[in-house]
BALOBA-1460 file (C-alpha; in Angstrom, 3 decimals):
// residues 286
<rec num="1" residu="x" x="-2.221" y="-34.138" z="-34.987"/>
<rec num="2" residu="x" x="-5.719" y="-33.380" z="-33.946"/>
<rec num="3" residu="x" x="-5.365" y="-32.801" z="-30.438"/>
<rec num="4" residu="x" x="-2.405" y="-30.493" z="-31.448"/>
<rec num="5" residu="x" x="-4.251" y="-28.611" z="-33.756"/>
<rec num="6" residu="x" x="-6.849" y="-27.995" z="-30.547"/>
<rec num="7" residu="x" x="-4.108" y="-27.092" z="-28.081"/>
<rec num="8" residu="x" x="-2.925" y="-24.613" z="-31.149"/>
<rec num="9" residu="x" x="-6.381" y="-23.254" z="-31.444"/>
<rec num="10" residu="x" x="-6.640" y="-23.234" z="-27.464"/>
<rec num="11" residu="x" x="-3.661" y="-21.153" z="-27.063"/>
<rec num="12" residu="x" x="-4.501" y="-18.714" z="-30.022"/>
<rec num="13" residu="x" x="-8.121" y="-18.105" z="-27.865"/>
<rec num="14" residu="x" x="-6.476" y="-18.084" z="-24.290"/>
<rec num="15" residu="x" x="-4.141" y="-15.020" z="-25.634"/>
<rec num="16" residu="x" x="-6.667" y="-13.319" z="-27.791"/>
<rec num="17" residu="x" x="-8.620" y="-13.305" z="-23.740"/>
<rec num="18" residu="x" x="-5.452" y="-12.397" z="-21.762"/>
<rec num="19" residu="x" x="-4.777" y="-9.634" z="-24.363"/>
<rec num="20" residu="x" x="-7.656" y="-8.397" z="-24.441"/>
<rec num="21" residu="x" x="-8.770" y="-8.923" z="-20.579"/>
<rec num="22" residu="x" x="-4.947" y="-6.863" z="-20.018"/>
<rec num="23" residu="x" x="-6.405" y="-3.892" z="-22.568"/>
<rec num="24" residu="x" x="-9.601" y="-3.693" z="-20.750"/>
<rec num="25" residu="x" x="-7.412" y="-3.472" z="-17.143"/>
<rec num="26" residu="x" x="-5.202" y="-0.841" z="-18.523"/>
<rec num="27" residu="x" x="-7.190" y="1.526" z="-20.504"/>
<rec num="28" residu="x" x="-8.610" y="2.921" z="-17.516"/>
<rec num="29" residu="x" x="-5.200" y="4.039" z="-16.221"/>
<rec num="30" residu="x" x="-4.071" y="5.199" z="-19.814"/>
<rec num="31" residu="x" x="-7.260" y="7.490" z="-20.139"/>
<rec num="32" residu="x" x="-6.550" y="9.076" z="-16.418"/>
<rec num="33" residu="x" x="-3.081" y="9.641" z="-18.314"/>
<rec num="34" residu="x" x="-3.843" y="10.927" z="-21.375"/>
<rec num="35" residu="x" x="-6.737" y="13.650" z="-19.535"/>
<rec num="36" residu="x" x="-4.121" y="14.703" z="-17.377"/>
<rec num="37" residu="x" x="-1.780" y="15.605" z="-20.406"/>
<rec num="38" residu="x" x="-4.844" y="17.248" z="-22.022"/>
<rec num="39" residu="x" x="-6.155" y="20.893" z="-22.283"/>
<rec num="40" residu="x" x="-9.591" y="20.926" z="-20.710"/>
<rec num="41" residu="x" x="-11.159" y="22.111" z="-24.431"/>
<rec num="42" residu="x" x="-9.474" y="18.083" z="-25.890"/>
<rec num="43" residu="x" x="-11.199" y="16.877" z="-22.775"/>
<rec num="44" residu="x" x="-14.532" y="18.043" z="-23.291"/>
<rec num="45" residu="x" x="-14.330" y="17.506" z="-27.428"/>
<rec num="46" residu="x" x="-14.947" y="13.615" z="-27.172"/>
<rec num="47" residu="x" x="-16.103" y="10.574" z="-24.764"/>
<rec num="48" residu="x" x="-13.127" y="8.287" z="-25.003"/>
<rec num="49" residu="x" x="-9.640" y="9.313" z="-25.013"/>
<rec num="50" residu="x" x="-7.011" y="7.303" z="-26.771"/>
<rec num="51" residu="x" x="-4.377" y="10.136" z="-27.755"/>
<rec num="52" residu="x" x="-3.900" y="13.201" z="-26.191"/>
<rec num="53" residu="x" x="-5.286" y="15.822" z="-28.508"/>
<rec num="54" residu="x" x="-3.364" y="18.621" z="-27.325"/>
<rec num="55" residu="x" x="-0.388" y="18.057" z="-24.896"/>
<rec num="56" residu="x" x="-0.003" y="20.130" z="-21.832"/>
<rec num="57" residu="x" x="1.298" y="19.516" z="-18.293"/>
<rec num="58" residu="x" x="-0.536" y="22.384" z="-17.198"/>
<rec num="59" residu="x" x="-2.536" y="20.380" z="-14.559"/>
<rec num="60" residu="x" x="0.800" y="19.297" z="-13.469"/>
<rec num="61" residu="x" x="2.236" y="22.256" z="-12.853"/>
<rec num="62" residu="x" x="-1.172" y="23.715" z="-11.143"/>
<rec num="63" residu="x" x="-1.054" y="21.080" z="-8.628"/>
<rec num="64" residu="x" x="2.501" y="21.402" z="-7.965"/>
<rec num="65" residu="x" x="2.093" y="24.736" z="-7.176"/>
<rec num="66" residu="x" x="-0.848" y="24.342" z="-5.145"/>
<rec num="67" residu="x" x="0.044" y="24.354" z="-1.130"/>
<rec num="68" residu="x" x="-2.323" y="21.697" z="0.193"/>
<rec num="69" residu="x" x="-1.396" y="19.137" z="-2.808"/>
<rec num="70" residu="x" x="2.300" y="19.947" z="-1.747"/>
<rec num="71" residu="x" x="1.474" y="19.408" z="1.796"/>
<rec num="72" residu="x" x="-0.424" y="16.412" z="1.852"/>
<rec num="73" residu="x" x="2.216" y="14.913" z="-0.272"/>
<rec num="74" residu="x" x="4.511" y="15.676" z="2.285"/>
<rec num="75" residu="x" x="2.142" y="14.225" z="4.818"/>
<rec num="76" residu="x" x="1.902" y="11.070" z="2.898"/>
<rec num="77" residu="x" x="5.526" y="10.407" z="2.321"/>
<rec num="78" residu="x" x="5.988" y="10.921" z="6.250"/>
<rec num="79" residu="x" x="3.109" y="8.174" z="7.324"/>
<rec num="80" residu="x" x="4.554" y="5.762" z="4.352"/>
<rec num="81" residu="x" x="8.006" y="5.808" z="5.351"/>
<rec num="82" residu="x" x="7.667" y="6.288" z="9.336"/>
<rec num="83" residu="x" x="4.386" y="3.267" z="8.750"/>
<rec num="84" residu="x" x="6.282" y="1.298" z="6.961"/>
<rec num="85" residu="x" x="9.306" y="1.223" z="8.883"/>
<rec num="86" residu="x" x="7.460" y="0.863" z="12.243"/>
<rec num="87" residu="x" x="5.096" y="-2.211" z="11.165"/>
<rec num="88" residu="x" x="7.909" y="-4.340" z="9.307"/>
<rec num="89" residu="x" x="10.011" y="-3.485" z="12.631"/>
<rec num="90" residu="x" x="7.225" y="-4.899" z="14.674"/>
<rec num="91" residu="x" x="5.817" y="-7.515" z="12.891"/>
<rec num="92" residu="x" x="9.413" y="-8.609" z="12.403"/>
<rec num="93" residu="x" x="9.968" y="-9.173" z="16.015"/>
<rec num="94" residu="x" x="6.746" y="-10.655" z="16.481"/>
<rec num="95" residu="x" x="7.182" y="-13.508" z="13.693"/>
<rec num="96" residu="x" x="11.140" y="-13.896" z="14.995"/>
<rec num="97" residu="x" x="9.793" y="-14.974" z="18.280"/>
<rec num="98" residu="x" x="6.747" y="-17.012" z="17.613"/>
<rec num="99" residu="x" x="8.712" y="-18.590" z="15.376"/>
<rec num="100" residu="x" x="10.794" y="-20.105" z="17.737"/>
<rec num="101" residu="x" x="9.792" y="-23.547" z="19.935"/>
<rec num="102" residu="x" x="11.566" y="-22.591" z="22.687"/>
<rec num="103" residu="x" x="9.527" y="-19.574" z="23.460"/>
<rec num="104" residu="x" x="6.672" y="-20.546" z="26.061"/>
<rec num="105" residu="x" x="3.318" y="-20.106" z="25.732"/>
<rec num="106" residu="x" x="3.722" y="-19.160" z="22.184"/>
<rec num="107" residu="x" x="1.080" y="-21.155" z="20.274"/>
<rec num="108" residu="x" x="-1.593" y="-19.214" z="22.858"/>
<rec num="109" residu="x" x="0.094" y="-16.053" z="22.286"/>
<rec num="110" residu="x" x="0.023" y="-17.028" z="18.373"/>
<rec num="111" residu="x" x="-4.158" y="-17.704" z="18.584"/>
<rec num="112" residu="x" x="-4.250" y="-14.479" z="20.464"/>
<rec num="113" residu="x" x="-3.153" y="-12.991" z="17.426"/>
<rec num="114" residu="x" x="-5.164" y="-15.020" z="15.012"/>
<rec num="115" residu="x" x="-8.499" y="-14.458" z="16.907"/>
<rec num="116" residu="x" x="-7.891" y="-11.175" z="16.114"/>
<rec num="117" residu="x" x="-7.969" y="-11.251" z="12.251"/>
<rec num="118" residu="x" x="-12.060" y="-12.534" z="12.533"/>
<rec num="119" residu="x" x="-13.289" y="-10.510" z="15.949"/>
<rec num="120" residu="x" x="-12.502" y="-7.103" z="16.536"/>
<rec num="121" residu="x" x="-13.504" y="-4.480" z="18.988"/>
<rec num="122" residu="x" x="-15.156" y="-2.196" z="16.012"/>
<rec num="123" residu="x" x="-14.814" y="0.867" z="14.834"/>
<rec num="124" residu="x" x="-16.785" y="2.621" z="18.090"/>
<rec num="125" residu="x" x="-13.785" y="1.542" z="20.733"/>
<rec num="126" residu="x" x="-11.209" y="1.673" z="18.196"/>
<rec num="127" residu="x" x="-12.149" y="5.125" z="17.797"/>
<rec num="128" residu="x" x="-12.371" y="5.774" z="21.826"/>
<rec num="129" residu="x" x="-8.980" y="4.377" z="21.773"/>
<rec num="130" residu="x" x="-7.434" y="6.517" z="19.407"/>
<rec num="131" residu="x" x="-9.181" y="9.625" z="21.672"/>
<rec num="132" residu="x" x="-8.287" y="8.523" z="24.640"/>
<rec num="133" residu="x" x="-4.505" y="8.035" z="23.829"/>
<rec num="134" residu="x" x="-5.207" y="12.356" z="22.223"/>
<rec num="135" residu="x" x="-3.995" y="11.043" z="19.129"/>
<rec num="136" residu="x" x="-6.998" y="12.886" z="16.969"/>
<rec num="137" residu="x" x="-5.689" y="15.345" z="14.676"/>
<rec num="138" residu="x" x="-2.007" y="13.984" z="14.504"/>
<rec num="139" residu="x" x="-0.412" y="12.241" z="11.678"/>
<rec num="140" residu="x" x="0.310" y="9.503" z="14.331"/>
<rec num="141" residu="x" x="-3.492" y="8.425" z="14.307"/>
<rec num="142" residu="x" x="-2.884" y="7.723" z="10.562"/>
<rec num="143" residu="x" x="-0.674" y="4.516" z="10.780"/>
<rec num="144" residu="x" x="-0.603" y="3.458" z="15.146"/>
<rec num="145" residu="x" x="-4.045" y="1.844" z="14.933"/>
<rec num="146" residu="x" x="-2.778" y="-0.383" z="12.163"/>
<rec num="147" residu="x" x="0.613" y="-1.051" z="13.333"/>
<rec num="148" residu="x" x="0.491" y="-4.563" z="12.482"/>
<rec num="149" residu="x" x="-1.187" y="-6.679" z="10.040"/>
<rec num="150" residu="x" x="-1.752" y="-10.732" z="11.628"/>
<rec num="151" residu="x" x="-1.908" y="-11.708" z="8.029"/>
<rec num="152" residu="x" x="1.586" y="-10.211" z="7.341"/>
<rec num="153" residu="x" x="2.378" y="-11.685" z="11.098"/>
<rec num="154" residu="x" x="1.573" y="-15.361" z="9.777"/>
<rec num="155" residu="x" x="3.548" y="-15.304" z="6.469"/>
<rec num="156" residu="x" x="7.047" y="-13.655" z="8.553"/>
<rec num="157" residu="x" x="6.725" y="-16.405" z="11.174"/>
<rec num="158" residu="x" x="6.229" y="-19.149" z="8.322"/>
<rec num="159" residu="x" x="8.818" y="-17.530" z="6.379"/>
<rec num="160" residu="x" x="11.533" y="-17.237" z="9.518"/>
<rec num="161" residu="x" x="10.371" y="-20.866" z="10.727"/>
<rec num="162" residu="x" x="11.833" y="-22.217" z="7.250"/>
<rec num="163" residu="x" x="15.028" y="-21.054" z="7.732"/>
<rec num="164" residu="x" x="18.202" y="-23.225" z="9.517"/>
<rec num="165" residu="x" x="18.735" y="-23.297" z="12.977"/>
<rec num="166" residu="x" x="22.218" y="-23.203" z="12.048"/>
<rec num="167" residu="x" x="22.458" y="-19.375" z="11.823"/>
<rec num="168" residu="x" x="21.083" y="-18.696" z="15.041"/>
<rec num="169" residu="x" x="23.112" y="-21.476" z="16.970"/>
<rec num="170" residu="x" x="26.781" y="-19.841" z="15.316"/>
<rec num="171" residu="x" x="25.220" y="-16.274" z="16.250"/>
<rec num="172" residu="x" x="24.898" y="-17.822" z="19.969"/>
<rec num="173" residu="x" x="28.321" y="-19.482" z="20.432"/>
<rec num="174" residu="x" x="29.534" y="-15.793" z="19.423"/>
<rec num="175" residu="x" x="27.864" y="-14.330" z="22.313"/>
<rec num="176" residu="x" x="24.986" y="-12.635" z="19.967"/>
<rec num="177" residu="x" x="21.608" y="-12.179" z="21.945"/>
<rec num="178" residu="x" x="18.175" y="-12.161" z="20.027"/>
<rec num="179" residu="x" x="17.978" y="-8.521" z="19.028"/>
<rec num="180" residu="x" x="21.405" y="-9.115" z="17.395"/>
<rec num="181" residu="x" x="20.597" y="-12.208" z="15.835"/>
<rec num="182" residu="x" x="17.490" y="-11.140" z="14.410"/>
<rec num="183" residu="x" x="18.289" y="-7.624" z="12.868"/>
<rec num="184" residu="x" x="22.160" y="-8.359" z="11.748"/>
<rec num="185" residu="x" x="21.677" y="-12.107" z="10.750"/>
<rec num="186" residu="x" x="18.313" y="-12.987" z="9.996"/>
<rec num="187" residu="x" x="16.662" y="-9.860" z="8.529"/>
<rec num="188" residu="x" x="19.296" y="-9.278" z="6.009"/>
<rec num="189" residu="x" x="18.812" y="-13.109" z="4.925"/>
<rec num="190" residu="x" x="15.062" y="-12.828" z="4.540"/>
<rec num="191" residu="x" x="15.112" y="-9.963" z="2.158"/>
<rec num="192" residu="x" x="11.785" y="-11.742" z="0.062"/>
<rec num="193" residu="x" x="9.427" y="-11.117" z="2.758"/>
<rec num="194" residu="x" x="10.631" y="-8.159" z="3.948"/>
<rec num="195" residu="x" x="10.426" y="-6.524" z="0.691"/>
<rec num="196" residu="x" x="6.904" y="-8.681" z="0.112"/>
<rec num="197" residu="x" x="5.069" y="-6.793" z="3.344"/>
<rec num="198" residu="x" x="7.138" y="-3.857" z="2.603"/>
<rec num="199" residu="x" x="5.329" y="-3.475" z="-0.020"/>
<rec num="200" residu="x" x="1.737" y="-4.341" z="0.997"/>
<rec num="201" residu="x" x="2.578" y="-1.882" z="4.609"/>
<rec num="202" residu="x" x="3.494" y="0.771" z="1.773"/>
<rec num="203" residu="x" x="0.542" y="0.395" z="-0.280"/>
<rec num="204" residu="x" x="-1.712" y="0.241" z="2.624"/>
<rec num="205" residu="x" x="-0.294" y="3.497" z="4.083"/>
<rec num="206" residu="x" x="0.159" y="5.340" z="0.663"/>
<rec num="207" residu="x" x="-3.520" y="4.425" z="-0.671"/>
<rec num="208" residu="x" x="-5.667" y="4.859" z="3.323"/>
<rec num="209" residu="x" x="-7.684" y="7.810" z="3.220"/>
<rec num="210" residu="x" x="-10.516" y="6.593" z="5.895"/>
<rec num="211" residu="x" x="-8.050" y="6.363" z="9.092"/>
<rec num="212" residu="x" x="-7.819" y="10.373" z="7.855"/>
<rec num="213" residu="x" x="-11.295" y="10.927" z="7.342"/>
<rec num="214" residu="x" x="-12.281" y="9.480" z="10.986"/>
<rec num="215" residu="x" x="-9.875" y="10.687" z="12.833"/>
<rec num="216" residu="x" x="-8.800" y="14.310" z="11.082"/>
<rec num="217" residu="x" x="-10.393" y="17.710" z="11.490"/>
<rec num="218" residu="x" x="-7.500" y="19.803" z="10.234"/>
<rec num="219" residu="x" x="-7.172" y="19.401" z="6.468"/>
<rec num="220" residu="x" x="-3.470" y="20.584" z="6.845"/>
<rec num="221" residu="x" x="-3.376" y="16.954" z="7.945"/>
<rec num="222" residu="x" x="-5.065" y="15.634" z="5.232"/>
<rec num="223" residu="x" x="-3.109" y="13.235" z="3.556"/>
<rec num="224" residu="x" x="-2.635" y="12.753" z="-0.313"/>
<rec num="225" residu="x" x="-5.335" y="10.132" z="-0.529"/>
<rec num="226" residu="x" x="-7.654" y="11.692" z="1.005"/>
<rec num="227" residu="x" x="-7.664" y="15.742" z="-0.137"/>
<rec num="228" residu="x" x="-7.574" y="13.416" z="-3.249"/>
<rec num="229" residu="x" x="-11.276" y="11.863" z="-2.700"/>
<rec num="230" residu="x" x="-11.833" y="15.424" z="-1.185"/>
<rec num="231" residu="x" x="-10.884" y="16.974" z="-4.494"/>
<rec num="232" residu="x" x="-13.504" y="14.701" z="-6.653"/>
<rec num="233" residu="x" x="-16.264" y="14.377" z="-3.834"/>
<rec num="234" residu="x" x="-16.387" y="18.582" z="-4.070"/>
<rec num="235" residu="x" x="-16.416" y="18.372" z="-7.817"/>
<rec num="236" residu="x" x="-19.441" y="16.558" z="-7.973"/>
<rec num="237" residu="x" x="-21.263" y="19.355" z="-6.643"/>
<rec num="238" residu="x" x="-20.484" y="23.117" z="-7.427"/>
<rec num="239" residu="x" x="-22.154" y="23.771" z="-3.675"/>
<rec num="240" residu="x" x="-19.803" y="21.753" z="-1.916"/>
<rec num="241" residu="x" x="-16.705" y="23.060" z="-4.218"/>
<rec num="242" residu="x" x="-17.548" y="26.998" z="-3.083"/>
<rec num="243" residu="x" x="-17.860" y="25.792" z="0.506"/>
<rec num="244" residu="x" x="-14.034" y="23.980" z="0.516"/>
<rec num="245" residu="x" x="-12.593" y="26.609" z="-1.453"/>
<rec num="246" residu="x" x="-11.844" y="23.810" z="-4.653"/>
<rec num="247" residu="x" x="-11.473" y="24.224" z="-8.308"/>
<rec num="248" residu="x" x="-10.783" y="20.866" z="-9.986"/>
<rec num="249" residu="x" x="-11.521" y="20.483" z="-13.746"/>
<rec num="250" residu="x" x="-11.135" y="16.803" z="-15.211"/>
<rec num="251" residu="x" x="-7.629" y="17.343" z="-16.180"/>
<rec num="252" residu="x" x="-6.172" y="18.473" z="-12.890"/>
<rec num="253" residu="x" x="-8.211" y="16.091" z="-10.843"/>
<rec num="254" residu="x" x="-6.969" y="13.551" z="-13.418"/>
<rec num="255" residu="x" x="-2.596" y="14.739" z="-13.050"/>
<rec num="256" residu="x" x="-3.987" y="14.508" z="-8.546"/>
<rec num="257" residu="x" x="-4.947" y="11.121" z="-9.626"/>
<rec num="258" residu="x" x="-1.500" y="10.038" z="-11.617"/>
<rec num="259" residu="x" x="0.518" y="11.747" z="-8.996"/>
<rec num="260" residu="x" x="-1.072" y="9.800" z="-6.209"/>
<rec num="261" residu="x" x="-0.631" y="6.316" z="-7.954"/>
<rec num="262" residu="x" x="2.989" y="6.930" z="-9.518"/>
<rec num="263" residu="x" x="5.580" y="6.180" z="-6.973"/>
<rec num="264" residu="x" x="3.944" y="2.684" z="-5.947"/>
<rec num="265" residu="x" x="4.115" y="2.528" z="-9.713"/>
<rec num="266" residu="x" x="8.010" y="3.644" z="-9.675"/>
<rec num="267" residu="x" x="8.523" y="0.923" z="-7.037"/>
<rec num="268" residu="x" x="7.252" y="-1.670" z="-7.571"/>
<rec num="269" residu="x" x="9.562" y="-2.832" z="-10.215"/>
<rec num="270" residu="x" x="12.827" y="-2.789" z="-8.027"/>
<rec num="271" residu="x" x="11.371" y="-5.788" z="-5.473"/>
<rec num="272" residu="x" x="8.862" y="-7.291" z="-7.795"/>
<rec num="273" residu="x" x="11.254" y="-10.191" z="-7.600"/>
<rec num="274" residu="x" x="11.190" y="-10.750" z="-3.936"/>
<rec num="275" residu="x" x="7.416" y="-10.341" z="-4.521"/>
<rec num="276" residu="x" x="6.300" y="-13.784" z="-5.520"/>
<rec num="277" residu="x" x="8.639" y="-15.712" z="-3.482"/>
<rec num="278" residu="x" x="8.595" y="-14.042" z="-0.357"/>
<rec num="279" residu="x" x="4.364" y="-14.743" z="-1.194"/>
<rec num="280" residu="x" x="5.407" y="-18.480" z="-1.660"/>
<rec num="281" residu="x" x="7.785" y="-19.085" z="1.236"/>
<rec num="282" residu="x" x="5.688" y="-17.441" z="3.726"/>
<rec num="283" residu="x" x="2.374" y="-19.275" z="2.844"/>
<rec num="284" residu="x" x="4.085" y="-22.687" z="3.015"/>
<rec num="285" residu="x" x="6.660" y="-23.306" z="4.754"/>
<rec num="286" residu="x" x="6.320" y="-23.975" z="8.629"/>
């Protein structure tokens, strides 16, 4: 009965932490929320905000309205899609092939590939690259550098090693080649971690402001992320706010903020299922 009561008492403390540890994780996005439902006079009346004072989507509707929000949404929703469509098409084919025994040379080619995730070129070359191939001040420069994550790589191949030779041999003796087998038969039977680096491509594409930032000139270009840090780096100084032509109180910069994190939000829920077990799978299995 003792060591019950302790487990009891244990239990009672571990969700008292989790609770609270989960408050203290979400109150930061709740008060972005409840500022960018507020009028900038409820903003400036307290320090913490629990409950919007008085309700507006005025910010909202500012920011919709606003051409360069509405643009580097667009540009955002272009790199995300095209991004992530491009780099799970690539890495696909990548982790189909390594995957296979039969292919030759491909444990070298596979350490070519690792070597890669702990020695780079750097920045410097990377950049001279990107130059050289006059991709500066394109959206293409946004997502082609980082076309393929090894990482990402490494869990496909583990993933695609796991499953039966069965499906590929029946796709054979029907006269299927690879291309066939892979994107009719084997892609559609992976769905886990496809939608698990979906995801993670989508994220990293959505949320990268710095590929921007180093390689963009044009702010028509900008993407959402970035005229985002843009927005609150000029509203730190008033100086810096005249010179970019910006006028962001706390409530709007808070709505830019909500607007930018809200469809990762809205999708997330739809393949949070694949999620764990394409996680599982790939790290595992070999």
């Amino acid at each position: 009965m003792g060591i019950i009561r302790k487990m009891q008492a244990f239990d009672y403390i571990n969700y008292a932490f989790l609770i609270l540890f989960a408050l203290t994780t979400f109150y930061p996005f709740w008060n972005i929320l409840v500022i960018s439902v507020s009028t900038d006079k409820a903003f400036f009346s307290d320090w913490y905000h629990i409950i919007p004072k008085s309700f507006t989507l005025r910010s909202y509707l500012h920011n919709f309205q606003e051409v360069r929000v509405l643009r580097a949404l667009s540009v955002s929703v272009f790199i995300t899609v095209v991004g992530t469509v491009s780099t799970v098409t690539i890495t696909s084919m990548a982790a189909f092939f390594l995957s296979k025994p039969y292919l030759r040379l491909r444990n070298l080619i596979f350490i070519l590939f690792v070597i890669t995730m702990f020695f780079n070129g750097g920045l410097i070359p990377l950049y001279i690259v990107v130059a050289k191939l006059k991709l500066r001040n394109t959206v293409f420069a946004l997502f082609l550098p980082t076309l393929m994550n090894i990482f990402f790589l490494i869990l496909t191949k583990n993933y695609f090693a796991g499953m039966p030779d069965s499906m590929e041999e029946s796709a054979k003796i029907d006269g299927a080649n690879a291309f066939t087998i892979l994107f009719r038969i084997i892609l559609p039977s992976a769905k886990p971690i496809i939608a698990t680096i979906s995801l993670f491509y989508a994220v990293q594409f959505w949320n990268d402001w710095f590929n921007g930032l180093l390689y963009l000139t044009d702010r028509k270009l900008y993407p959402l992320s970035l005229y985002l840090r843009e927005v609150i780096s000029a509203a730190i100084t008033q100086e810096v706010a005249a010179v970019l032509n910006i006028q962001a109180p706390a409530t709007i910069r808070a709505s830019a903020i909500v607007i930018t994190i809200f469809p990762i939000i809205l999708v997330y829920p739809f393949i949070q299922k694949h999620f764990v077990k394409g996680i599982l799978l790939g790290s595992t299995k070999e």
